[in-house]
MMTF fields as JSON, N, C-alpha, C and O atoms, coordinates in Angstrom:
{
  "mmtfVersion": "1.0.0",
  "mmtfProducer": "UNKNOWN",
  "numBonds": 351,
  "numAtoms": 352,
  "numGroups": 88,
  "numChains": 1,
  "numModels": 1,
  "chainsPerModel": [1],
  "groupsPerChain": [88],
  "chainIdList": ["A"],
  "bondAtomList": [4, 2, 8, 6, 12, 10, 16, 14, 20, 18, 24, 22, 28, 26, 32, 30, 36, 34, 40, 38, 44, 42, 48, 46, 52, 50, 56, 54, 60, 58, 64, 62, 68, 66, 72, 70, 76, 74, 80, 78, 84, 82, 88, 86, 92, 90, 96, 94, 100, 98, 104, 102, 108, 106, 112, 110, 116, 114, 120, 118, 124, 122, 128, 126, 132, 130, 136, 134, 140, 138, 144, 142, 148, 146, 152, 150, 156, 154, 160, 158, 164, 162, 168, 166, 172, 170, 176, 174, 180, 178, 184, 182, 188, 186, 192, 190, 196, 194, 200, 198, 204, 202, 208, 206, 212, 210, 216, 214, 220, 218, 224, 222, 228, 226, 232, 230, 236, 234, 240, 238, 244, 242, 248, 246, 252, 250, 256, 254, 260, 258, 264, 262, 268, 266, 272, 270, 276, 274, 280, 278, 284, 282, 288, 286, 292, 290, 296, 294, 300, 298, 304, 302, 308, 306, 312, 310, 316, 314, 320, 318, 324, 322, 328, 326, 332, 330, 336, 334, 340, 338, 344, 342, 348, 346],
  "bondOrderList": [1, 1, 1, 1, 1, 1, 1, 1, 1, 1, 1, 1, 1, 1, 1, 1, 1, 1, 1, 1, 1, 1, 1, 1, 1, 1, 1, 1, 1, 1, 1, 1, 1, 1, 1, 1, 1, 1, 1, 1, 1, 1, 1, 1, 1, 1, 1, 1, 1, 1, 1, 1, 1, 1, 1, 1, 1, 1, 1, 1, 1, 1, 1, 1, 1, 1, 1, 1, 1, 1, 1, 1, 1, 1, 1, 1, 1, 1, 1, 1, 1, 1, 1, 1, 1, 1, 1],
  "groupList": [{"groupName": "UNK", "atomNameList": ["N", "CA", "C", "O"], "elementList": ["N", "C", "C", "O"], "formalChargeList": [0, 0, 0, 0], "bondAtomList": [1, 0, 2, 1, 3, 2], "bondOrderList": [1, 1, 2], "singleLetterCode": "X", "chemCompType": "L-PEPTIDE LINKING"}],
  "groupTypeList": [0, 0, 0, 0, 0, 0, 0, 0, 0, 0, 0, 0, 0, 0, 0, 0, 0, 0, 0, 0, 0, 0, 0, 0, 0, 0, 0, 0, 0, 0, 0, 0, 0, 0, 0, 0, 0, 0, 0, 0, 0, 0, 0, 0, 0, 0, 0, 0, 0, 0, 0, 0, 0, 0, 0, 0, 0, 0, 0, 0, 0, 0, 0, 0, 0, 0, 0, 0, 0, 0, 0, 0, 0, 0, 0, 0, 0, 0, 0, 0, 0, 0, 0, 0, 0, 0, 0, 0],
  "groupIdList": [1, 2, 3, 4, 5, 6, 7, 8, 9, 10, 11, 12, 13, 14, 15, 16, 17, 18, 19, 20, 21, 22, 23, 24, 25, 26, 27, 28, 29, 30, 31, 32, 33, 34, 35, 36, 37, 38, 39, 40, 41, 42, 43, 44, 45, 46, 47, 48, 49, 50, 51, 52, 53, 54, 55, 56, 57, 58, 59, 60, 61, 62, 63, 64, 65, 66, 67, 68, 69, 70, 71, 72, 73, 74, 75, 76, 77, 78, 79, 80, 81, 82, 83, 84, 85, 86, 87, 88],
  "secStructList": [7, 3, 3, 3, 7, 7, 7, 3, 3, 1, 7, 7, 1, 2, 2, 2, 2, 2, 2, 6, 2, 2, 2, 2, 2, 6, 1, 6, 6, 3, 3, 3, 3, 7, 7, 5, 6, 6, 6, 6, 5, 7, 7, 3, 3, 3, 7, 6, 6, 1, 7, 7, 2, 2, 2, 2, 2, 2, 2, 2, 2, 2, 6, 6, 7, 3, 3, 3, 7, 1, 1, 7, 3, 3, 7, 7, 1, 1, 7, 7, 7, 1, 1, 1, 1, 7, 7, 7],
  "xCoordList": [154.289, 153.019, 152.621, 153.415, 151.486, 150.85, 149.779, 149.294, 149.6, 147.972, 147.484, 147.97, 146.602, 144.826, 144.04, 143.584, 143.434, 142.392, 141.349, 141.423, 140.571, 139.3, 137.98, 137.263, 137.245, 136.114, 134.761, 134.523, 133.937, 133.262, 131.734, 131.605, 130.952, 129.582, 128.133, 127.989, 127.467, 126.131, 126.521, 125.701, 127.638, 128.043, 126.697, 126.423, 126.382, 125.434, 125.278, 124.367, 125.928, 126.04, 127.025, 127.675, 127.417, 128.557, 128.158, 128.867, 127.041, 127.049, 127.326, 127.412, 127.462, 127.981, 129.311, 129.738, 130.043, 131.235, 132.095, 133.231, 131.473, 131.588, 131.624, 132.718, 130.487, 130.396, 131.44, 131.97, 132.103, 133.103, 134.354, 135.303, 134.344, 135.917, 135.967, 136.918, 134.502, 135.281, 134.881, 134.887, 134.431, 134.856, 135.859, 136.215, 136.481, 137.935, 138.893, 139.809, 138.81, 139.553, 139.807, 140.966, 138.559, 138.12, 138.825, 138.507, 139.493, 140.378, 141.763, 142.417, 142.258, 143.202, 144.511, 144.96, 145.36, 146.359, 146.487, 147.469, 145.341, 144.871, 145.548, 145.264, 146.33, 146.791, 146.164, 146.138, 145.53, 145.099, 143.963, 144.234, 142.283, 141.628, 141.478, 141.494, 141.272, 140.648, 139.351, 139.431, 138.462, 136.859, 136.977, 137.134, 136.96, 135.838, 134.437, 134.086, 134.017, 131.92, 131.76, 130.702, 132.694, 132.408, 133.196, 133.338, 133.871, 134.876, 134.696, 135.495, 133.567, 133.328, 134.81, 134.993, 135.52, 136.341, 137.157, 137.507, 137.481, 138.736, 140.002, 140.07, 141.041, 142.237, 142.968, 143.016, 143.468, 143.3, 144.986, 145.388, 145.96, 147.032, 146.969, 146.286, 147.708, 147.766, 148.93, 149.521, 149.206, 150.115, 150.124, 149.845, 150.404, 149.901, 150.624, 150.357, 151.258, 151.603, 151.011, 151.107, 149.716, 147.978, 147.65, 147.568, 147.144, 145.747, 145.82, 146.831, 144.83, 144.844, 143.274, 142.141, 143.898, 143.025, 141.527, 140.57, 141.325, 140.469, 139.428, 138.232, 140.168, 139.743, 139.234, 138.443, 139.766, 139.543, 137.891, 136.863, 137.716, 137.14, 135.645, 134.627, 135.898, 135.102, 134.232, 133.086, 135.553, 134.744, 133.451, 132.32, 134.302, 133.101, 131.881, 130.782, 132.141, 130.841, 130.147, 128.938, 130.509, 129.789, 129.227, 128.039, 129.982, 129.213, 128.126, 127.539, 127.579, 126.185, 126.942, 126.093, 128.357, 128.284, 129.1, 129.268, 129.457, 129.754, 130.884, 130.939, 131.787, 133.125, 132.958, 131.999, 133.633, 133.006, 135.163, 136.343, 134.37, 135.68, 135.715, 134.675, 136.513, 136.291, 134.92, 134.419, 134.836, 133.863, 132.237, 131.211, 132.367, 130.597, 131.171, 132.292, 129.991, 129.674, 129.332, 128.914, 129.414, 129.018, 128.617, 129.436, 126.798, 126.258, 125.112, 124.273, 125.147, 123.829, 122.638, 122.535, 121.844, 120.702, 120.164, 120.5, 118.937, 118.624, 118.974, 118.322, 120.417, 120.662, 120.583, 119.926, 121.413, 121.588, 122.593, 123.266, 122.832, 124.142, 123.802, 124.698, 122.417, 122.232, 122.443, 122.787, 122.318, 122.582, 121.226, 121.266, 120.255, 118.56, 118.586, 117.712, 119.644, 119.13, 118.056, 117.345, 118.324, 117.361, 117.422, 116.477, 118.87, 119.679, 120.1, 120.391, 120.213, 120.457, 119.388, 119.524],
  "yCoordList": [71.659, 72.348, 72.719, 73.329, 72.388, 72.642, 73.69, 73.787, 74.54, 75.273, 75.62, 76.195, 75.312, 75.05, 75.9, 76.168, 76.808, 77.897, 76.737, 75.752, 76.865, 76.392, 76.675, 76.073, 77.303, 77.847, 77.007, 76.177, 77.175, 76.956, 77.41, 78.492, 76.717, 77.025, 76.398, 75.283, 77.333, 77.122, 78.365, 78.592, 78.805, 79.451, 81.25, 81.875, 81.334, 82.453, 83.219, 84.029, 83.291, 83.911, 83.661, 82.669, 84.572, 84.168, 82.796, 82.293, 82.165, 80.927, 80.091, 78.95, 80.027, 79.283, 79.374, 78.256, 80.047, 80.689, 79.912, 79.493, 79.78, 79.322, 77.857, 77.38, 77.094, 76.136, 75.567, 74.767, 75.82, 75.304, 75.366, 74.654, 76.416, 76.558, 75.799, 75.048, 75.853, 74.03, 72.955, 72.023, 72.702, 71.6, 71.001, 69.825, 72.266, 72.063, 72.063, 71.243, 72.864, 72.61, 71.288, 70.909, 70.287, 69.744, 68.141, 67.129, 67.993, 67.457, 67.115, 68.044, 65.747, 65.507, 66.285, 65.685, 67.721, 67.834, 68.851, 69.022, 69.821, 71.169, 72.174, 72.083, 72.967, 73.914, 75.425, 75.897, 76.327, 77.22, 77.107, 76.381, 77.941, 78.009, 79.43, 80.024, 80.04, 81.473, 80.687, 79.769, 81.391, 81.549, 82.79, 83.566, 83.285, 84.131, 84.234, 84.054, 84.52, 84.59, 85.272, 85.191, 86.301, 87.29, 87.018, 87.555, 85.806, 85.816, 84.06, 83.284, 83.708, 82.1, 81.114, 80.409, 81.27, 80.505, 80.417, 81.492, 79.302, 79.31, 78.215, 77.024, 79.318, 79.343, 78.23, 78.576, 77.229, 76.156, 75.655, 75.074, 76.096, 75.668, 74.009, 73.635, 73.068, 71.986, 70.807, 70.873, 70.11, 68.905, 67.721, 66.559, 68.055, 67.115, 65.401, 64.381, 65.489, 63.954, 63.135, 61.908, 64.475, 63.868, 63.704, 62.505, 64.722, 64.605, 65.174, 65.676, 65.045, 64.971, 65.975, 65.959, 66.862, 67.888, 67.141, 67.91, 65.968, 64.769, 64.783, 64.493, 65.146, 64.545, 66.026, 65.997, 67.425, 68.743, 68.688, 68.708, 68.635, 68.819, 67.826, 68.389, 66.362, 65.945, 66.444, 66.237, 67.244, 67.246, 68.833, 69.034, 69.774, 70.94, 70.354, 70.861, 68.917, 68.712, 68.041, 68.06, 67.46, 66.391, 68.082, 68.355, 68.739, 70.045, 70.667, 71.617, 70.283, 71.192, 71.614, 71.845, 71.927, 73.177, 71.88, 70.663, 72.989, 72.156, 72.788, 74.0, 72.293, 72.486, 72.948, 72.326, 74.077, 74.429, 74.101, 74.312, 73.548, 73.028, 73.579, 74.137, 73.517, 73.529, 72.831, 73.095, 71.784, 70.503, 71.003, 71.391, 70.881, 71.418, 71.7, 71.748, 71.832, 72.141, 70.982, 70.279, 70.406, 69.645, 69.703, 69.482, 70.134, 70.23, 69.671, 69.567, 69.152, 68.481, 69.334, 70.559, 68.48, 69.712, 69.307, 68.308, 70.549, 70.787, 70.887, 70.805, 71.12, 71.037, 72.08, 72.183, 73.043, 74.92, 74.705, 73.677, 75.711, 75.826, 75.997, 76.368, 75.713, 74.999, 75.908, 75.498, 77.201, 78.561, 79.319, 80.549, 78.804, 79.07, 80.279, 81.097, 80.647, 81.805, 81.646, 82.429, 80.293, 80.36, 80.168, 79.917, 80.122, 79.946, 78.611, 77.941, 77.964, 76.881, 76.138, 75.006],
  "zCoordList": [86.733, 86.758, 85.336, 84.62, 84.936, 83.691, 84.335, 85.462, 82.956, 82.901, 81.897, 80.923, 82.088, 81.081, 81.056, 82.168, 79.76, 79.205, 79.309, 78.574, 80.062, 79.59, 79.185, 79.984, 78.324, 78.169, 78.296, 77.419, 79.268, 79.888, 79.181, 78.608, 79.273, 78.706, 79.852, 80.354, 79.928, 80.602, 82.264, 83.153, 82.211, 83.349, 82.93, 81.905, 84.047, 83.986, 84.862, 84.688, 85.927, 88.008, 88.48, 88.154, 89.447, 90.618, 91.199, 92.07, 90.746, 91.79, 90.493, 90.948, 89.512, 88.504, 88.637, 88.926, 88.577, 88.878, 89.986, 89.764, 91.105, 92.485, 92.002, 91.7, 91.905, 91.301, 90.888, 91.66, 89.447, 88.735, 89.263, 88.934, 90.268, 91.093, 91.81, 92.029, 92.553, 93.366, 92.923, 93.726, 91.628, 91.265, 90.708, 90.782, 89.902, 89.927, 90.926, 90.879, 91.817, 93.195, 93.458, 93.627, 93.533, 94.059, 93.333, 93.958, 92.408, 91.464, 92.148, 92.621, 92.221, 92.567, 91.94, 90.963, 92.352, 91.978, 91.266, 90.544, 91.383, 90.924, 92.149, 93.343, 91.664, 92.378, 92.638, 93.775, 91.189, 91.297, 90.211, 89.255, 90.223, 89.533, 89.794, 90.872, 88.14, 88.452, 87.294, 86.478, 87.643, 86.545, 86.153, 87.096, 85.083, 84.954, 84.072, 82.906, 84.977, 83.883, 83.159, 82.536, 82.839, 81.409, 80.408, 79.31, 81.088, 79.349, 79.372, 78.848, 80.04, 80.219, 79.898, 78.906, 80.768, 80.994, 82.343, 82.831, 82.967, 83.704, 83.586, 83.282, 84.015, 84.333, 85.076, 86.257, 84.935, 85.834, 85.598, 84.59, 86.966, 87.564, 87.923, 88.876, 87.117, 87.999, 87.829, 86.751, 88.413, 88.39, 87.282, 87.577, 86.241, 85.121, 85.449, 84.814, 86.23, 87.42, 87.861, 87.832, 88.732, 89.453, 88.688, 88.422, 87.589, 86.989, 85.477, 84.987, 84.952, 83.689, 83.122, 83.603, 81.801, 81.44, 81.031, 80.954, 80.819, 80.542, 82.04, 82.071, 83.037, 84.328, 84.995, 85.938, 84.415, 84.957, 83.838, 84.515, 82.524, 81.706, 82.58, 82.983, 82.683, 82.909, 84.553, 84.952, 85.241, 87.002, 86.408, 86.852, 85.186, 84.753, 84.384, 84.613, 83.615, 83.397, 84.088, 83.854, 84.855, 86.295, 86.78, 86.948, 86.889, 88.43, 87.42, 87.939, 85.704, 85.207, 84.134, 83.273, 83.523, 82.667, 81.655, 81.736, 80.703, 79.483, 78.918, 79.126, 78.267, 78.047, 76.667, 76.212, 75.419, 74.705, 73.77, 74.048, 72.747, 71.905, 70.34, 69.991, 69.596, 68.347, 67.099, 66.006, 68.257, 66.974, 67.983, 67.425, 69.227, 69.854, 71.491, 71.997, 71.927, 73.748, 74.028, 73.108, 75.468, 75.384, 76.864, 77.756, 77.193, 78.726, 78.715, 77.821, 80.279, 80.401, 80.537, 80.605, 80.558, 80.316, 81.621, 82.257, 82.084, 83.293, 84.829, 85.87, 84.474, 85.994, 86.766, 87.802, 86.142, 86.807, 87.767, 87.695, 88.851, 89.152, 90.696, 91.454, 91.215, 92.311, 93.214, 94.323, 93.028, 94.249, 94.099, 94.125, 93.973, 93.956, 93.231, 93.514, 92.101, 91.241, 89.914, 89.285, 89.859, 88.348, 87.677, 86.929, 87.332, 85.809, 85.562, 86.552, 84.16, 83.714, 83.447, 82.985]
}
């Protein structure tokens, strides 16, 4: 079992929040995700056997948000986080 800090960018609501947890969930071989939205990042338990931090990074940015690194962020634009609040 490996685990991964990930800081997260474009997250703005509990439905952003929601969002990224199951899309990480949602990852072959992910055991536990915590989010949190005030410190834009989550916590991500998983099987580095299944899956790969390449493959957690890419399902944040498929679900709207953008992964935030040393060199840039990197999010798509216009999507929002799809829980009719508004944001994104």
């Amino acid at each position: 079992m490996q685990t991964e800090l990930l800081k997260i960018t474009g997250m703005t609501c509990g439905g952003c929040t929601n969002n990224v947890t199951q899309a990480l969930k949602a990852v072959n071989g992910v055991e536990d995700v915590k989010v949190s939205l005030s410190a834009h990042e989550a916590t991500v338990q998983f099987d580095d056997k299944l899956t790969t931090l390449d493959q957690l990074k890419s399902a944040v940015i498929t679900a709207g948000y953008g992964i935030a690194d040393a060199n840039a962020s990197q999010k798509p634009e216009g999507k929002g986080c799809g829980s009719g609040c508004g944001c994104g």
